[in-house]
C-alpha positions as semicolon CSV with decimal commas, in nm:
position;residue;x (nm);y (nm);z (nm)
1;X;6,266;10,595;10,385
2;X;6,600;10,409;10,535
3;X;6,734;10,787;10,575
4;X;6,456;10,816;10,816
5;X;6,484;10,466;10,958
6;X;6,869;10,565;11,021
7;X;6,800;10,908;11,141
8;X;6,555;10,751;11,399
9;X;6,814;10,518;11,540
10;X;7,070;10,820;11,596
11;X;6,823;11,016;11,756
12;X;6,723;10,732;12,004
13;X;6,484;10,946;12,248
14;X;6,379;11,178;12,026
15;X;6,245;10,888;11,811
16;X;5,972;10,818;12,043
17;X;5,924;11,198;12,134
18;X;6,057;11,252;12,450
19;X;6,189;11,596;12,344
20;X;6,095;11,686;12,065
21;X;5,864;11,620;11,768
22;X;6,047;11,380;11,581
23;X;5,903;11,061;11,533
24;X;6,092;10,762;11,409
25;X;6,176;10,430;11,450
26;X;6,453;10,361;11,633
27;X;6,689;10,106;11,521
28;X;7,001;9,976;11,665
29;X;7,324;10,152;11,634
30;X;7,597;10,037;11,396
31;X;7,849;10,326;11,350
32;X;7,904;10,435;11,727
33;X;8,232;10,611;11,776
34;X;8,326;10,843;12,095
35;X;8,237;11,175;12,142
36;X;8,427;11,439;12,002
37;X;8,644;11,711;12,257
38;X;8,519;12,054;12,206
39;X;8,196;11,997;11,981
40;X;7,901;12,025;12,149
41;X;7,691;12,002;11,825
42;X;7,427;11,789;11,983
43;X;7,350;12,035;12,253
44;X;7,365;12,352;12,019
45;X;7,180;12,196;11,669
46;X;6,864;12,019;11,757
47;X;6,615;12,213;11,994
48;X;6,496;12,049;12,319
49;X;6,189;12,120;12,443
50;X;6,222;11,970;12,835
51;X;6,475;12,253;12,848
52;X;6,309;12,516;12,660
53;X;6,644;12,493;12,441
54;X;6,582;12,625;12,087
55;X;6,756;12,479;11,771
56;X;7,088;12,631;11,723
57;X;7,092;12,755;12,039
58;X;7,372;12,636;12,271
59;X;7,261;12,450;12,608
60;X;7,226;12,617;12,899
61;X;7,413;12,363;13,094
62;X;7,721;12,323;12,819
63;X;8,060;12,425;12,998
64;X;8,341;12,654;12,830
65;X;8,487;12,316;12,668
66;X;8,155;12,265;12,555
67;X;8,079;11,946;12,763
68;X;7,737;11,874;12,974
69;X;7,763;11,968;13,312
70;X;7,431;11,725;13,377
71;X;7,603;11,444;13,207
72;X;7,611;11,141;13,410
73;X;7,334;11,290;13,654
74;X;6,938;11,222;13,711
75;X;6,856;11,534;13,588
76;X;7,034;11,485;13,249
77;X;6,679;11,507;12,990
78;X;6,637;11,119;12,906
79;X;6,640;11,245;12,542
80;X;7,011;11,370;12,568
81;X;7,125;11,035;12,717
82;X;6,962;10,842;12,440
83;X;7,163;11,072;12,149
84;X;7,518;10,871;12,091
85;X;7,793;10,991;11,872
86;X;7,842;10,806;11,497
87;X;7,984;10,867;11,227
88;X;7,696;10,985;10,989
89;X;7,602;11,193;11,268
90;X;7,930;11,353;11,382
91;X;8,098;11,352;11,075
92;X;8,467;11,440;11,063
93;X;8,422;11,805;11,207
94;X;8,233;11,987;11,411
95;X;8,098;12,156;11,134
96;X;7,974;11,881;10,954
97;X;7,804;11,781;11,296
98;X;7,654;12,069;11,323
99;X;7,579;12,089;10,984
100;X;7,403;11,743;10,997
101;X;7,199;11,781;11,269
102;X;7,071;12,174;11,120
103;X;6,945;11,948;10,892
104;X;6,773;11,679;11,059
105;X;6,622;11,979;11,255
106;X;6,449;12,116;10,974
107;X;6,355;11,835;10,858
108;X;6,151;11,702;11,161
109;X;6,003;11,976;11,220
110;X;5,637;12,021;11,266
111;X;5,508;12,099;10,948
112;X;5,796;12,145;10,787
């Protein structure tokens, strides 16, 4: 249950549904850290639904260096501004990022 609560608090918008069907409590973060260069695991890993993105499926609006062209602008998805990087999420690769979030895809899931 305090994986969940965590979980919840890393996936900020998508704990009260705004993109998908996660559903969580969100908590404050405690392990915020910057983004990595050249990851991208948060727009390729979880699916999001505003943008008819599927999970593991990279973002349409990702650039070659694997950065968000929306970032910063009002059409940005409200769910993608409320993700932040940490360190449970992010890990120390990309991999593991990816790996993570695979995970936390499954896992909230409808039915699954």
């Amino acid at each position: 249950m305090i994986f969940l609560h965590r979980v919840g608090a890393l996936w900020g918008a998508w704990a009260k549904g705004l993109c998908d069907n996660v559903r969580m409590t969100q908590q404050p973060l405690t392990d915020t850290m910057a983004c990595r260069p050249g990851c991208g695991a948060c727009c390729i890993a979880p699916s999001i639904t505003s943008l008819g993105k599927a999970a593991g499926v990279p973002c349409r609006h990702l650039d070659a260096e694997l950065r968000c062209r929306l970032f910063g602008l009002p059409e940005r998805p409200s769910c993608c501004g409320g993700l932040q990087p940490s360190r449970e999420m992010c890990g120390e690769t990309r991999e593991q990022a990816l790996r993570w979030l695979s995970e936390l895809e499954v896992m909230t899931r409808p039915g699954g």
